[in-house]
Every structure is written in C-alpha cells, then in structure tokens.
N, C-alpha and C positions, 0 to 999 in steps of 0.2 A: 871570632870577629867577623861579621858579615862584609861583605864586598860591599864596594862601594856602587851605589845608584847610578845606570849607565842611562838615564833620560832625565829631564827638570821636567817636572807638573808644575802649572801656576794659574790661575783667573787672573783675566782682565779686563775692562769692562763694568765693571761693578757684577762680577760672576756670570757674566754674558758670552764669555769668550775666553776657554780653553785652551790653553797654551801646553802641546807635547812635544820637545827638543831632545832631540838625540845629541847623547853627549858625549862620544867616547871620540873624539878626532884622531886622526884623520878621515878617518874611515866610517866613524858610525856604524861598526858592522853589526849586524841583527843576529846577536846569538838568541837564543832560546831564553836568557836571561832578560835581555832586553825586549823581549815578544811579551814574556808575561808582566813585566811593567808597563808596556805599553797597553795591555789587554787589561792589566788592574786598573789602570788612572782610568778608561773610558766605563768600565763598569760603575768605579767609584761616584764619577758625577755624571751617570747616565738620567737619573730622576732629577737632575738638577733644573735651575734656569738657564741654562747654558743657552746660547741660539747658536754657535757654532765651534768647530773644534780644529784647530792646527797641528799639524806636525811637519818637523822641518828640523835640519843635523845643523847640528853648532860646526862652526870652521870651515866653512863655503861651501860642505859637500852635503848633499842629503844624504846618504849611505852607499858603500860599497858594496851593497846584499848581505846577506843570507853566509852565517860563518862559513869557509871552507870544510873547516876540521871539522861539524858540525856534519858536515855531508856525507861524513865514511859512514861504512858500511855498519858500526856500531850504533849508533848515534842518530843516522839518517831519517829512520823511519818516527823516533818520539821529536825530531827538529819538522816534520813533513805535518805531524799532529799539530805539534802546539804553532807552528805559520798558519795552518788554513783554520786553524780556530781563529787568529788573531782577526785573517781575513773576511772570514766570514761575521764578525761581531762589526769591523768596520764598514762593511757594505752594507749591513743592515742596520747600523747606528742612527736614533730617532733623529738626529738630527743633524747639519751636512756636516763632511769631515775634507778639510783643503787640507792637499800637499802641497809645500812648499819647496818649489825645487829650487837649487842653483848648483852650480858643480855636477858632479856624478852621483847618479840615481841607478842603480846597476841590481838586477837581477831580482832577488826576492824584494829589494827596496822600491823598483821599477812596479813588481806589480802590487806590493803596498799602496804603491801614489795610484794608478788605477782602479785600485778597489775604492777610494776616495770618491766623494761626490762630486768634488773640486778638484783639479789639478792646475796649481797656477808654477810655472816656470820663467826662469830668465834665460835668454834666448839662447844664451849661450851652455845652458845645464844639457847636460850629454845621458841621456838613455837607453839603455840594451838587456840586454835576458842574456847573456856569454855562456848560460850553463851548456849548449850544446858543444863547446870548445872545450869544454869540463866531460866531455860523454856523457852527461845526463840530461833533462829537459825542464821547462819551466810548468809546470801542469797548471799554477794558477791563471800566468798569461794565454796555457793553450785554453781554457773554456773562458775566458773574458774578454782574451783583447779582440775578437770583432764586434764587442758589445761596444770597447773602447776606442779605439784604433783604425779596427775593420779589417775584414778578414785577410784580404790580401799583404797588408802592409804585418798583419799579425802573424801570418805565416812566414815570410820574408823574416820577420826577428826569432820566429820559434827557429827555426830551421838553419839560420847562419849567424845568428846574431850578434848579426848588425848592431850600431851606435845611430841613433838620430840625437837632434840637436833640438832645443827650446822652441826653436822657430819651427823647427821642421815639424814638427809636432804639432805645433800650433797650423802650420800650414794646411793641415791632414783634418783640424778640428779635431784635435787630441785635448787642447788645452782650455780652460775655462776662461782666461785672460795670459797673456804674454805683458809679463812685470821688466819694469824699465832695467838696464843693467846697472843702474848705478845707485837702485833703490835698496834700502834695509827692509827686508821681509817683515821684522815685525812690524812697524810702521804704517809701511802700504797695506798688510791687512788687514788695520786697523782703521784707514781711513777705506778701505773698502767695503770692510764691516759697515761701519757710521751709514755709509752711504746704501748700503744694498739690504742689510738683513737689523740693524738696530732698531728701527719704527715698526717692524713685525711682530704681531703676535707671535708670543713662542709658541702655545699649542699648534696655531696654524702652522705656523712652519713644519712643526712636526709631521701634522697630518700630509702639508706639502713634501716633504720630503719623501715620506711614505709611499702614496701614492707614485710619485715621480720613479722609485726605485721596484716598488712591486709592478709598473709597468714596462721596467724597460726590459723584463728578462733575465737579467745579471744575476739574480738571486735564484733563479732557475737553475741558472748554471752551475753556481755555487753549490748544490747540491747535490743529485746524485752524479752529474757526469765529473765535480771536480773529485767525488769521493772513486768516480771509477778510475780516473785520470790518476791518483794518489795508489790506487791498490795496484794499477800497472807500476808505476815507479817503482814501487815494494817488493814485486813479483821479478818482474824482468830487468831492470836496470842493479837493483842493489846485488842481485847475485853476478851478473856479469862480469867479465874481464875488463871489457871498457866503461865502464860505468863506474869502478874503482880506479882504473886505471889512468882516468882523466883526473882525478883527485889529487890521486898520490903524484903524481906525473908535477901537478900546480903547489903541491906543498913541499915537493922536492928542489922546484924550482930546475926541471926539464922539461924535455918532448917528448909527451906523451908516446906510447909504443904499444897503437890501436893493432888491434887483430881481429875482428869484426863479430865480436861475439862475447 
C-alpha cells in the first residue's frame, strides 16, 4: 500500500494558478518524499497556462525544514541531492513561484521560500536556518541569501541562526509584500493574482521572469558554488564528530557534547 500524499496539487484560476500545500501538520516537515512531490507537480504543469505558482503548509505553519533523521550520516548526502534538485527547478521555474508564509518557515523550508520569486509573509511568520545549532550548515542559504537577504544579515543567520520575524524581513526588503494578519492566504493571493499578473500575457510573463532571474545572479550561484558548498557538507561535516553529533544530540532530545572536530 503506498503512503499517503504528503502535499495537495490543485488549479485555480481557470488553470492560471497552481496551488502547492504542504500537508503533513504540524510541522510540514520536508522529507525527501515530500521534495519529490513537490518537484513532480512543478514539472507536471511546467508547459501549462499557469501564470503563477504557490506553495504554503496547511495548519498555520509553512514547514519546520528539512527532516531531522533525514540528516544522519546514512541518508544525508541522497536528502542534500534530491533538496538542491527541488531548488534549483524552483529558481529556475518559467514562471514566478510565491511562498506563502505564516508560522514557522525554518531551515531547508526557509531557503525553499528564497529560492521563490516571491516571498509573501504575515508579519508575524518566524524564519531561521538553526542547522548550525545542529552542527551542520545551510549551503542553500550560504550561496543565495546575499542575493536574497544580503550579505550581512545572511551571514548573521548562517552563522548563529538567528529567528527574524515577517516584518523584520520585510523591513530588510526580504519580502515581496507583508500580508495582513488576519488574512487567509489563499484568498489574498488570489485577489493579488487578479490584480497584478491575471491581464498578462503568459508567454511574456515567462520571458519576464526569465530575464528577471538570469539577471540577478541567483542561478549563478545555484550552480557550481551551491554544487562546491554541497561536496564540502559530504566531505567535512558528514564524517565529523559534531556534524553527527548535533543530530543525534536533537533526536535524543539533549545537549549536544561538541568537541570541535
């Protein structure tokens, strides 16, 4: 018997508008099963009429990241594959792709919603990378978020990370628009749809999004430096003491017992 489908695909729009919902609550959390459902629905209606595409977690949270168990040392390196494939189909996706935030967006789901074209949050949605609290690092966040972010601020979450907030984000020019708190997500991107991209040519749109993304760099990045960023994680962190040790430390549910190597 197959497991049950941990995302809902749906059009809306009269097939204009892509609906991707993460569905496993609380948590939403992005195992590897749920990467390649997400990576299947966007290939599936990639030639479509779509003019834009959402993704957003059922039960107030966008996702807790990227599985735990996921992360050991068995496992790690075909979960490090099939994410930066997901990410990289999404930042190069023909046409734009909004995260929709509210609750917690944490870690791989954090740079999920930056690999997006869009990132719209409610101010109060909480965002962070914690893998260094885990001994290990976010490689997607380290080659994109001064594309997103900016350097400084991207450093500051690689490096301690930090929790910023909806606003705070939007404050930084993180966010594409800051969504009311008391709004339903499908709803307001629907009437934001109506208003901003529904009277557009879809080819153009395309071409614009294109354009928009082969100039900002991002997909620069995405390439060989996220692939060098990915072969250090493989090399130095997966054979190390702390780099397991921050793992098992978080599925044991204690304190970690770092020894710096």
């Amino acid at each position: 018997m197959s497991p049950a489908p941990s995302t809902r695909v749906a059009l809306a729009k009269g097939g204009a508008l892509l609906r991707i919902t993460l569905d496993v609550p609380k948590g939403n959390v992005l195992t590897m099963a749920m990467m390649r459902e997400i990576e299947s629905a966007l290939v599936e209606h990639r030639d479509g009429k779509i003019k834009l595409v959402t993704i957003r977690g059922a039960g107030g949270h966008f996702s807790f990241g990227a599985s735990v168990p996921e992360h050991k040392r068995d496992s790690a390196r075909d979960m490090l594959t099939t994410f930066h494939q997901l990410i990289r189909t999404v930042a190069a996706y023909p046409v734009p792709i909004a995260a929709l935030v509210e609750g917690r967006c944490l870690g791989g789901a954090f740079e999920l919603a930056l690999a997006c074209h869009y990132l719209f949050a409610k101010e109060s949605a909480v965002f962070a990378c914690p893998e260094i609290k885990l001994g290990v690092v976010p490689p997607v966040l380290a080659v994109i978020g001064h594309h997103r972010l900016g350097a400084p601020l991207t450093e500051r979450l690689v490096t301690t990370g930090a929790e910023i907030t909806g606003r705070e984000a939007d404050a930084r020019g993180a966010l594409t628009e800051l969504v009311p708190s008391d709004a339903e997500l499908d709803a307001w991107i629907e009437a934001w749809f109506d208003k901003n991209l529904q009277a557009l040519s879809s080819f153009s749109l395309r071409e614009a999004t294109h354009a928009a993304r082969a100039g900002s760099g991002l997909l620069v990045s995405l390439g060989a430096p996220l692939d060098r960023a990915e072969k250090r994680y493989v090399e130095r962190l997966l054979p190390s003491h702390d780099g397991n040790e921050g793992i098992e430390a978080f599925l044991e549910k204690r304190q970690p017992a770092w020894v710096g190597s």
